[in-house]
BAPA-262230 format. One record per residue: x, y, z of N, C-alpha, C, CB in turn. Coordinates in steps of 0.001 Angstrom, whole numbers, plus 500000, padded with zeros to 6 digits. Glycine has a CB too. Layout:
XYZXYZXYZXYZ
...
! end
This chain:
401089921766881852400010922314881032399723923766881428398731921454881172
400015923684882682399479925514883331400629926628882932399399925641885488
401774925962883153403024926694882533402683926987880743404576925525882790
402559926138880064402232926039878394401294927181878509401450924430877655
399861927210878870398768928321878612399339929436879619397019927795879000
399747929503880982400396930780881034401624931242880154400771930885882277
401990930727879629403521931468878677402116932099877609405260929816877544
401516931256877124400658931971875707400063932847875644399794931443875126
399525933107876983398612933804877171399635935466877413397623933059878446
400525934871877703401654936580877837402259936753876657403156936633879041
402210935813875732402573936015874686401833936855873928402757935063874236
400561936517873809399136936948872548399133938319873690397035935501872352
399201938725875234399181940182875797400526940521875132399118940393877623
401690939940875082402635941436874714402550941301873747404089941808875027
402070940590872674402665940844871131401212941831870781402953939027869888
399816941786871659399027942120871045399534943947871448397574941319871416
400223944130872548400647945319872870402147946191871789400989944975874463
402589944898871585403768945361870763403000945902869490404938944088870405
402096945134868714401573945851867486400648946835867523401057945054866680
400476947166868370399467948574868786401075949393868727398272948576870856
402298949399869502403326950427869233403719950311867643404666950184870243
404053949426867001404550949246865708403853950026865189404567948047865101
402241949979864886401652950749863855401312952405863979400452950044863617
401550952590865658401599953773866132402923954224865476401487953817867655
404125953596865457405376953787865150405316954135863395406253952416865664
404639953634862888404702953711861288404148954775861151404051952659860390
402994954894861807401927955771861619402867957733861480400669955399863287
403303957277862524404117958666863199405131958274862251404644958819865101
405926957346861582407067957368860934406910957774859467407664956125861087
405684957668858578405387958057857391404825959177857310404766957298856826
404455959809858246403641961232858457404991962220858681402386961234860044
405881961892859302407115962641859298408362962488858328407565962455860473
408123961265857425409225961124857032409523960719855854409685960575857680
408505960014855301407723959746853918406628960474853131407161958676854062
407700960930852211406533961947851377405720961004850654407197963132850171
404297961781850493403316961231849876403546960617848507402417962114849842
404425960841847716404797960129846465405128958587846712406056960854845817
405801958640848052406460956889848355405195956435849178408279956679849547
403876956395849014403405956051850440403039954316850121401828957185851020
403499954027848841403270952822848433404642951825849611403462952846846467
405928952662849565406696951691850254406147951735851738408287952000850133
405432952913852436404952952686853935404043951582854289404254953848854406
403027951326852879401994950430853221402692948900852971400594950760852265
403513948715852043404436947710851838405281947247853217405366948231850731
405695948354853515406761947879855132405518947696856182408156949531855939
404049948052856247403311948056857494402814946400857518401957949303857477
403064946039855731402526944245855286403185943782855641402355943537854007
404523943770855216405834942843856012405529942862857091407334943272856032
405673943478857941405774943755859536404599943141860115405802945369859976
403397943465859923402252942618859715402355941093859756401752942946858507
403185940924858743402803939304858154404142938135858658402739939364856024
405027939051858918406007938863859768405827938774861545406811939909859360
405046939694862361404624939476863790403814937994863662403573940859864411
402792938364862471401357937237862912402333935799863003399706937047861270
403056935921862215403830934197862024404643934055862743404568933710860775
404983934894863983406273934805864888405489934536866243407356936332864912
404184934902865963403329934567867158402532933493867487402592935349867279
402957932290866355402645931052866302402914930080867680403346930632865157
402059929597868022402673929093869613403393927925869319401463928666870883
403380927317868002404782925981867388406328926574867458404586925512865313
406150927735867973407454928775867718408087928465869476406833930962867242
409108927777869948409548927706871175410315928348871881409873926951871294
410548928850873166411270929866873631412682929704873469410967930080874886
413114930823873673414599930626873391415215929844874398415353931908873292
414831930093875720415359928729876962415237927138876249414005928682878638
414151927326875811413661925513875497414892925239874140411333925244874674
415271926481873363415917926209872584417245925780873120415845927092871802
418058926603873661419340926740874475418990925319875048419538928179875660
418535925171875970418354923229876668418546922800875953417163922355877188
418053922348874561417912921774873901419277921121873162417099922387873415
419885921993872845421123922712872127421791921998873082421363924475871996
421964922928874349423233922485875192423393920218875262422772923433877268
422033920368875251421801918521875878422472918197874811420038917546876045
422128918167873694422787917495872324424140917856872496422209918064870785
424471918806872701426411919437872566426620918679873460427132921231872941
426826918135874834427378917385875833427439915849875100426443917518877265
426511915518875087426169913901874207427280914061872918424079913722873389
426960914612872192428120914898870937429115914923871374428150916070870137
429999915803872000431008915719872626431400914347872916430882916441873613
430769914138873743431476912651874208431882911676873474430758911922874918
430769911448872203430847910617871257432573910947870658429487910891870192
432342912756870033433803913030869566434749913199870128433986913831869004
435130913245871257436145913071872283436715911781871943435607913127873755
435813910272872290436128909468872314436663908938870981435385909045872895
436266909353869759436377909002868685438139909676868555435038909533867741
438436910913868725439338911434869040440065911260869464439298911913869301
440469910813870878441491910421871406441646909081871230441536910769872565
440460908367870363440741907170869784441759906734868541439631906865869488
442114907957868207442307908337866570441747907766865556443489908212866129
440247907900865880439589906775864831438614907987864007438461905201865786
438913909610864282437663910243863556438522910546862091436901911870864473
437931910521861105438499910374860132438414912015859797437908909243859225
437706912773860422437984914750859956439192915362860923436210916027860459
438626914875862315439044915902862797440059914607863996437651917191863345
441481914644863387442218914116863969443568914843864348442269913127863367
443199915932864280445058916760864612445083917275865985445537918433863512
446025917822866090446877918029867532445819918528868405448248919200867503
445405919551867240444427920558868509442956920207868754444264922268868035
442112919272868262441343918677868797441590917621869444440668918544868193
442824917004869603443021916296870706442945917285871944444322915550870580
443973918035872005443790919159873102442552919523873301444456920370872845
441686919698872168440531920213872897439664919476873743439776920703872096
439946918320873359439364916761874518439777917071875679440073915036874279
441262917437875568441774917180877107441726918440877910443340916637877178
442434919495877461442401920864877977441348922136877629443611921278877642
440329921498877392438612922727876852438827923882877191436915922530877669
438960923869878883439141925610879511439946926529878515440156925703881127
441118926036878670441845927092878059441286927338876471443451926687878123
441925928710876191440902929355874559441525929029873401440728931180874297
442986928586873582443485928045872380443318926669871971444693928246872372
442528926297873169442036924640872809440628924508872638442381923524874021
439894925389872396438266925321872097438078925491870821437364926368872787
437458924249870713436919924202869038436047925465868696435842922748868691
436044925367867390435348926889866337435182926381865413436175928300865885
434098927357864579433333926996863321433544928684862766431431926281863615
434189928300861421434182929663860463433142929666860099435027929856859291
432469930290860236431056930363858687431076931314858138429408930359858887
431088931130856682431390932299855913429746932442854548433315931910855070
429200933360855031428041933310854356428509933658852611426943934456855136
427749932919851632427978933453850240427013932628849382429567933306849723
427440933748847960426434934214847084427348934204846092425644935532847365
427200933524844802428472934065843410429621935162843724427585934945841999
430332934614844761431508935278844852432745934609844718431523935859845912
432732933413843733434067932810843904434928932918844150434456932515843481
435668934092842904437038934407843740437419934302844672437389935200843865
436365935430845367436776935862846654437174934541847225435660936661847493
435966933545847339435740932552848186437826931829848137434098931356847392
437542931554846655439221930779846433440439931739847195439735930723844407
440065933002847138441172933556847963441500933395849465441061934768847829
439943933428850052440019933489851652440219932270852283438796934024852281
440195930968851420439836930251852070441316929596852521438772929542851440
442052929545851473443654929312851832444146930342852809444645929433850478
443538931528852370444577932241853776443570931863855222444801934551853604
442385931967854803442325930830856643442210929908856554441306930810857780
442676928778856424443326927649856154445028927522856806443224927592854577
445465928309856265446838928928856522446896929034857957447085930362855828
445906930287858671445875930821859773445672929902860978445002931730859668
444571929112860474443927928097861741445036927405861966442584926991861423
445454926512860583446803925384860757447804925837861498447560924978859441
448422926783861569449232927866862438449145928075863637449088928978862129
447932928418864190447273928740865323447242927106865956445719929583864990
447297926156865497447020924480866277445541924738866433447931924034868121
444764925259865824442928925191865988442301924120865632442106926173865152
441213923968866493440373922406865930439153923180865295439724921010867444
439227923126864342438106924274863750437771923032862166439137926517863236
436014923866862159435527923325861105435560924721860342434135922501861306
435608924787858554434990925746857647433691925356857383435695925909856408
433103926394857002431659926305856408431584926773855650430679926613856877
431198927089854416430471927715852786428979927574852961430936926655851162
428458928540853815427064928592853636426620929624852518426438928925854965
425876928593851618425506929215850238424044929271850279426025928354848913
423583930281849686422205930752849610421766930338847584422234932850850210
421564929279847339421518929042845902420031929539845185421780927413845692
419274930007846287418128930501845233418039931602844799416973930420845578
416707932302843963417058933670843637416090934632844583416845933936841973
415855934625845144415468935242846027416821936586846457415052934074847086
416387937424846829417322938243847809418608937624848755416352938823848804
418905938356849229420529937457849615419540937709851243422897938573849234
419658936836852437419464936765853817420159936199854347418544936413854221
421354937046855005422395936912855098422231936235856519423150938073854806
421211936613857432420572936587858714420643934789858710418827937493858774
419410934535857433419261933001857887420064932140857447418121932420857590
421074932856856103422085931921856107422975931807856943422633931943855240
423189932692857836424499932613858786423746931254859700424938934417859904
422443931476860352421711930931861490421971929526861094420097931377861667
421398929144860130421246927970859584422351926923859445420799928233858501
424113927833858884425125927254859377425324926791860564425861927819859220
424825927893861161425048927663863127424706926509863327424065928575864331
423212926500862639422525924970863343423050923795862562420674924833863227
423181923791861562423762923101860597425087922238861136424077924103859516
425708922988862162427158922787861977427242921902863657428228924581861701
426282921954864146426157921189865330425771919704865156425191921837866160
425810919075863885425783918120863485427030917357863338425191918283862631
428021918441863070429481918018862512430569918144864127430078919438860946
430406919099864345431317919767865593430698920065866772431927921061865266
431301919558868279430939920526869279431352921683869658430971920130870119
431005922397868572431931924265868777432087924616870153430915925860868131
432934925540870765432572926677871540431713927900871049433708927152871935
433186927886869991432522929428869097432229929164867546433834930893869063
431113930328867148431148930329866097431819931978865519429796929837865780
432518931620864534433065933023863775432493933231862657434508933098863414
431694934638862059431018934909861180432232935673860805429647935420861375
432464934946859574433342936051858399432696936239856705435151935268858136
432972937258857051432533937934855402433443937443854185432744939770855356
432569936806853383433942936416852179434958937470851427433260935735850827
434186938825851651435326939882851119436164940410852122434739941124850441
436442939953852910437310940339853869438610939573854262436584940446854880
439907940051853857441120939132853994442091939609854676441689938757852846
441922938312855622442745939240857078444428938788856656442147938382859260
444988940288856879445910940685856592447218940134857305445653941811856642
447338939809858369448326939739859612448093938732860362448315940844860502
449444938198860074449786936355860631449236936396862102451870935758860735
449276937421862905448518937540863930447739937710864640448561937667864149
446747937614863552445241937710863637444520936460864529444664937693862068
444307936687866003443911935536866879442435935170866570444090935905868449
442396934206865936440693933166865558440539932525866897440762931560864077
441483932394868270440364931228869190439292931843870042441216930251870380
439587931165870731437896931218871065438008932560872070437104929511872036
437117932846872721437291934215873754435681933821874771437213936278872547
435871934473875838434806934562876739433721935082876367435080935132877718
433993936131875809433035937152875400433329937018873307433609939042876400
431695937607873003432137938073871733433336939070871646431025938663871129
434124939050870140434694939245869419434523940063868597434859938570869164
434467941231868394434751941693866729435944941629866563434374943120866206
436643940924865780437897940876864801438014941695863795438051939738864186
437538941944862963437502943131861870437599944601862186436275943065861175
438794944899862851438392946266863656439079947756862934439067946085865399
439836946950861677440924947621861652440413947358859799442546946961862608
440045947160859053439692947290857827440439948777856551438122947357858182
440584948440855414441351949237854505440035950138854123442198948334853182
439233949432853855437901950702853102437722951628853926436224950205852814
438009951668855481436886952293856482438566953321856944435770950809858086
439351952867856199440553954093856640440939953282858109439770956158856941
441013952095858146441542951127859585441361951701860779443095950787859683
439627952430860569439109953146861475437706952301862076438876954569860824
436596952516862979435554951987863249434624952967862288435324951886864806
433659952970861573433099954056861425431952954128862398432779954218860113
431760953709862930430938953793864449431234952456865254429088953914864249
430619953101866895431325951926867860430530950749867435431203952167869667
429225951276867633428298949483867591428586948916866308426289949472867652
429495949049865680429571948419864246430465946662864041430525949749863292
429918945658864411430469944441865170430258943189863470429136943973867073
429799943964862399430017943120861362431332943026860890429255943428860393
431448942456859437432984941799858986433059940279859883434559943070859575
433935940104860860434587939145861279433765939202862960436356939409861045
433329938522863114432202938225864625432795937149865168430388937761864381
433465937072866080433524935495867155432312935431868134435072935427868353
431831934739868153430559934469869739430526933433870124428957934621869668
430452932842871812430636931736872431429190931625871897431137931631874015
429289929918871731427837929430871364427058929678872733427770927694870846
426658929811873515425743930126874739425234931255874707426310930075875960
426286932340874346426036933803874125425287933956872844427370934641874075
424896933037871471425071933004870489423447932675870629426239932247869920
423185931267871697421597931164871764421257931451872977420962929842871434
421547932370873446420999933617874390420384934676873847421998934263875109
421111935120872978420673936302872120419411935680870714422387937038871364
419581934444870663418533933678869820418894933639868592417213934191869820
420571933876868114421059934458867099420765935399866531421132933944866461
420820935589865020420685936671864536419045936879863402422150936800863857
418853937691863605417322938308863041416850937583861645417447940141862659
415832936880861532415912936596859660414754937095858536415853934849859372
414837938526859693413899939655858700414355940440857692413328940687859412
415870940594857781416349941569857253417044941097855373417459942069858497
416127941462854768416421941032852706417113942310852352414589940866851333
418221941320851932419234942587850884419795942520852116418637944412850075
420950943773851569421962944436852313421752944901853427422420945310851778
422253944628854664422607945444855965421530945456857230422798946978855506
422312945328858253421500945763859479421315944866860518420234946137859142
421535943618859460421564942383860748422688942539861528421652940766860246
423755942826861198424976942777862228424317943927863413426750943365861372
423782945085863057423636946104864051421964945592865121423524947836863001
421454944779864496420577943942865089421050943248866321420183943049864176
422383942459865568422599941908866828423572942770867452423030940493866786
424002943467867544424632944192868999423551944992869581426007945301868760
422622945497869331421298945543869736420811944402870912420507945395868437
421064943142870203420710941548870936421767941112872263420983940152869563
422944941724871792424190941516872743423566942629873983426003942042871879
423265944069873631423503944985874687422306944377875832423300946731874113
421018944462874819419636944094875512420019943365877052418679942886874404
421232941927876286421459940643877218422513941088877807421700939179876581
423040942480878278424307942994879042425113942011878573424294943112880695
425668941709877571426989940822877200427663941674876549426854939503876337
429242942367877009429673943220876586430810942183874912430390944123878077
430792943230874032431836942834873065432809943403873331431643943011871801
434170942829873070435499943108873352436204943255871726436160941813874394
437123943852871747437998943953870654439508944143870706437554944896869996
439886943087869566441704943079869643442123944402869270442568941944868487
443403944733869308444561945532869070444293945932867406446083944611869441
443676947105867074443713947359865654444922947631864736442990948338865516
446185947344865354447650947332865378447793945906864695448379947511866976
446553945226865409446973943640864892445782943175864104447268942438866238
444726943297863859443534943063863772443338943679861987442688943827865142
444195943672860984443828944378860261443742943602858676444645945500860507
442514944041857962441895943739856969441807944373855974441048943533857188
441957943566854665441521944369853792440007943509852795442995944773852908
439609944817852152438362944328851543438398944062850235437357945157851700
438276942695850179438387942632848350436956943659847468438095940458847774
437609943589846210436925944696845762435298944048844991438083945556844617
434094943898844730433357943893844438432079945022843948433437943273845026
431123944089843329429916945382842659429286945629843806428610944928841356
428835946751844467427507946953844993426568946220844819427056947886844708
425676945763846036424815944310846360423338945367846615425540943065848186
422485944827846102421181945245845905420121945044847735420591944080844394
420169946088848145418847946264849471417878946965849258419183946898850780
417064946443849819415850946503850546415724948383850641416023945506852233
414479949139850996414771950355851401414536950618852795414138951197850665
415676951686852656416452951676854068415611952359855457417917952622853816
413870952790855140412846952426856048412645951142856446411777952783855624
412341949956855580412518949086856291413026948678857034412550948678856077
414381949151856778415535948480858057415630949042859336417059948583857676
415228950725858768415146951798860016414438950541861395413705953537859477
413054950552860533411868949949861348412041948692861965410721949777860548
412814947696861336412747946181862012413929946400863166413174944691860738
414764947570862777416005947582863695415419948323865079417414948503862927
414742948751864603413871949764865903413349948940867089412334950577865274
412624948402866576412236946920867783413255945800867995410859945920867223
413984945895868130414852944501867936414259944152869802417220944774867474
414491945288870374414489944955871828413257943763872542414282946453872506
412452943840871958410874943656871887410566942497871129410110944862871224
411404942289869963411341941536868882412338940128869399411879942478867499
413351940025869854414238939067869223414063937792869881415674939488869264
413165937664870683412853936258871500412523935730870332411647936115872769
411902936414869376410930935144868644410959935573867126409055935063869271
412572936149867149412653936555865764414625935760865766412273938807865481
414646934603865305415969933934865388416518932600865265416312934154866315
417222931780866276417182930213865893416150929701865959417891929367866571
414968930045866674413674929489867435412989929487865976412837930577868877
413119930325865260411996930919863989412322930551862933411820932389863709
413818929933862754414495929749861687413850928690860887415803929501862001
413440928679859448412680928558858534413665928398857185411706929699858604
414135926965856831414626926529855272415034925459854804415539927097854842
414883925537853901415574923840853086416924924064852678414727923232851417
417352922991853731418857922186853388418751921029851980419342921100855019
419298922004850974419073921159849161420347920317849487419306922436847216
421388920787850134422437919683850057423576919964851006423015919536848595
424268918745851693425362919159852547426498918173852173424968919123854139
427347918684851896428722917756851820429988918363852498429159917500850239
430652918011853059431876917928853728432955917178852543431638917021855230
434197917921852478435400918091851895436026918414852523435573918665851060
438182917531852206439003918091852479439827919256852035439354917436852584
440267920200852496440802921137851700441463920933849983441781921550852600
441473920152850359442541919691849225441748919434848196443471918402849509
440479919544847984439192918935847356438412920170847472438471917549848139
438487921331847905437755922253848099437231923278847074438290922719848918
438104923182845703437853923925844851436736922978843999439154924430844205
435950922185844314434864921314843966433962921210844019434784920659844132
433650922482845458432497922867845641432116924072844811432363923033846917
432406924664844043432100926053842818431935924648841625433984927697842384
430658925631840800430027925141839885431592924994838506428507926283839610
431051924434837587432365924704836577432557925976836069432338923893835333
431478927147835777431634928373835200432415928680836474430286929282834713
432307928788837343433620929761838880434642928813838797433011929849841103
435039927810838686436053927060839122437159927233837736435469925440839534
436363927828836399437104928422834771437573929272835583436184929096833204
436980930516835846437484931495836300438675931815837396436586931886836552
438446930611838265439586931344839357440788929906839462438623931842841390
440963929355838165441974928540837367443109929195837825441847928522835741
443270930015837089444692930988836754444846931575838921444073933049834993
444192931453838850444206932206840723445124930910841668441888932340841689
444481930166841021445073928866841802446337928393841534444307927714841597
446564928454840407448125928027839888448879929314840464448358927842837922
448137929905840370449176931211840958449716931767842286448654932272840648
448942931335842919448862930962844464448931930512845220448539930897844896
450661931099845844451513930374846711451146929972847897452494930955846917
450224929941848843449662929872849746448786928621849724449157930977849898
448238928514848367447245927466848255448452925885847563445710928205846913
448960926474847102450154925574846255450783924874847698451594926755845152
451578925615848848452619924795849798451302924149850918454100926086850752
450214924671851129449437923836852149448163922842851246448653925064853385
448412922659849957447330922207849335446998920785849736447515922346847956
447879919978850348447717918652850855447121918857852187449037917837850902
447008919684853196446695919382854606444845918959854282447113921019855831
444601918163855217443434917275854902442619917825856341443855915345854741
442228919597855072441289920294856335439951920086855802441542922081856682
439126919952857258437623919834856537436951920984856380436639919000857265
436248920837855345435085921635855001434011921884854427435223922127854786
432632921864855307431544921820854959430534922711853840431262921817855958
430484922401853302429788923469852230427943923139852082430687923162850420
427574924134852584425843923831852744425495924542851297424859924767854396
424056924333851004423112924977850036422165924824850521422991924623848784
421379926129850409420804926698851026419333927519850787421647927185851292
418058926932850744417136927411849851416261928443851130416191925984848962
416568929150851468415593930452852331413937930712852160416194931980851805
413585930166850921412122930915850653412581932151850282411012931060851956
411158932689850238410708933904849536410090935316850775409332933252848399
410549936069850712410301937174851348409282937554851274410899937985851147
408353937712852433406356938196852540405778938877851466405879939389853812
406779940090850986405620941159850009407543941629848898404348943358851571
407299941881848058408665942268847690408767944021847761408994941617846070
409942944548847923410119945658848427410886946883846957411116945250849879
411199947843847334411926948944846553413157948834847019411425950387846693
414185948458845640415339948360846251415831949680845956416182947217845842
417272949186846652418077950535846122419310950414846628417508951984846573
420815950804845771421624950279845533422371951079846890421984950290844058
423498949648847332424326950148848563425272949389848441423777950106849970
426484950142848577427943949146848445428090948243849661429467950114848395
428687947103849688429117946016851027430414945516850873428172944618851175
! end
């Protein structure tokens, strides 16, 4: 009980100290930087931010330790169950070579299970394209890996933040991951040698991309393709689920990585290389807002993440590959017809009986609505 009211009581002191800097921070940030014509979006970002602290400072909100315990206890128990089921050959998903290995030989990285999660929004195509070529890749590699289709089906803004999170948690139902890999559905990795297992450290995989000239356009730039050991994953408390519309959560969390000295590593951009399927420009938020939530991350992320995570699971089903074009409504599944017959990749592995989970995904509604403004992704 003395532990419970001392944690709260440092809680309601730093958060009451953190929002004395925030509004000092706005204060000084719209006086320098926002002309008086926009001062409607300053008072708009001071509400969010506002209405966003007060609800993060809820004491039903649990620390990220209590979370991680939590997490880890269930992953050991799970495990065991799927181990045994496994080397029983009695699990009816996940019965191939390399989750046997991963029962027996864990240490090593080519035997640690992984979870793709691939966040999306009406992007079929894309989706029908990527999913055979990793499909392709894992089967290749001997990986015990689950897919995910985490879909965001309402109309709300795209939150890319809580749909990724939500897979995370989502997917600890199905698999005892090591890692989870965040991949972007427009992104199609190019080269049979593109290594998906697991690694010690995060991962950026996407290092080497066609839009960006198979250059970084800056170092901290760790979106596209993310590997993270699950420990490292709720250490950092995952990823932020402030950020509506386009951009910033990825730079959030290497923000979350540096804070927790966990360095990211990166493959050979020789080998590592991507290209970006082509799409419309995706509608954000304005790009004060993001300035501002990205500004605190340091301060912020205990209690801005898995701990906070907030949504309705409308539906979860698991499919074999082979069944996978079932999850798109009938208007996407008209459309990427002709893709499928056409596509040799999906045509010679269309029988392997890979699983894959496809969530839907209802987020809610964002505190105050904002000024968008258009940015390519």
């Amino acid at each position: 009980m003395k532990r419970i009211l001392y944690t709260l009581i440092c809680l309601i002191c730093g958060f009451t100290l953190f929002l004395c800097l925030i509004f000092h921070q706005l204060l000084s940030f719209s006086v320098a930087n926002i002309p008086m014509p926009h001062s409607r979006i300053d008072s708009e970002l001071a509400l969010f931010i506002t209405n966003e602290l007060s609800r993060l400072l809820s004491p039903d909100i649990p620390t990220v330790e209590d979370v991680g315990d939590t997490v880890v206890r269930a992953w050991f128990k799970h495990e065991k169950e799927f181990c045994l089921k496994v080397l029983n050959g009695t699990h009816h998903l996940f019965n191939s070579e390399g989750c046997r290995n991963s029962c027996l030989i864990s240490t090593q990285p080519y035997s640690r299970r992984n979870v793709i999660i691939i966040p999306y929004r009406s992007r079929a195509e894309h989706l029908m394209k990527l999913i055979p070529r990793l499909v392709e890749l894992l089967t290749k590699q001997n990986l015990c890996s689950l897919l995910i289709v985490s879909e965001q089906i309402d109309q709300q803004p795209f939150n890319k933040g809580i749909v990724m999170n939500t897979a995370f948690v989502e997917a600890l139902n199905w698999l005892p991951f090591h890692c989870a890999i965040f991949h972007d559905v427009d992104l199609m990795p190019m080269n049979n040698e593109i290594d998906y297992t697991c690694s010690i450290y995060p991962k950026h995989i996407s290092v080497s991309v066609d839009k960006f000239q198979n250059r970084l356009p800056y170092i901290e730039l760790i979106g596209g393709v993310l590997s993270i050991p699950l420990k490292a994953f709720l250490r950092v408390n995952g990823y932020s689920n402030l950020f509506w519309g386009w951009g910033a959560e990825d730079d959030d969390m290497y923000e979350r990585l540096m804070v927790n000295e966990i360095p990211v590593i990166r493959p050979d951009p020789n080998v590592a290389q991507f290209t970006m399927l082509k799409h419309k420009p995706s509608l954000a938020f304005h790009s004060a807002l993001r300035t501002q939530i990205l500004s605190f991350t340091k301060v912020r992320y205990r209690l801005d993440g898995i701990n906070s995570l907030n949504y309705t699971l409308v539906e979860s089903q698991i499919k074999l590959y082979n069944q996978f074009h079932s999850l798109l409504n009938n208007d996407e599944v008209t459309k990427t017809t002709h893709f499928l017959h056409e596509n040799n990749t999906f045509r010679s592995i269309s029988k392997l009986n890979y699983p894959i989970l496809h969530l839907k995904i209802d987020v809610g509604k964002p505190p105050v609505e904002f000024i968008r403004e258009d940015n390519s992704t």
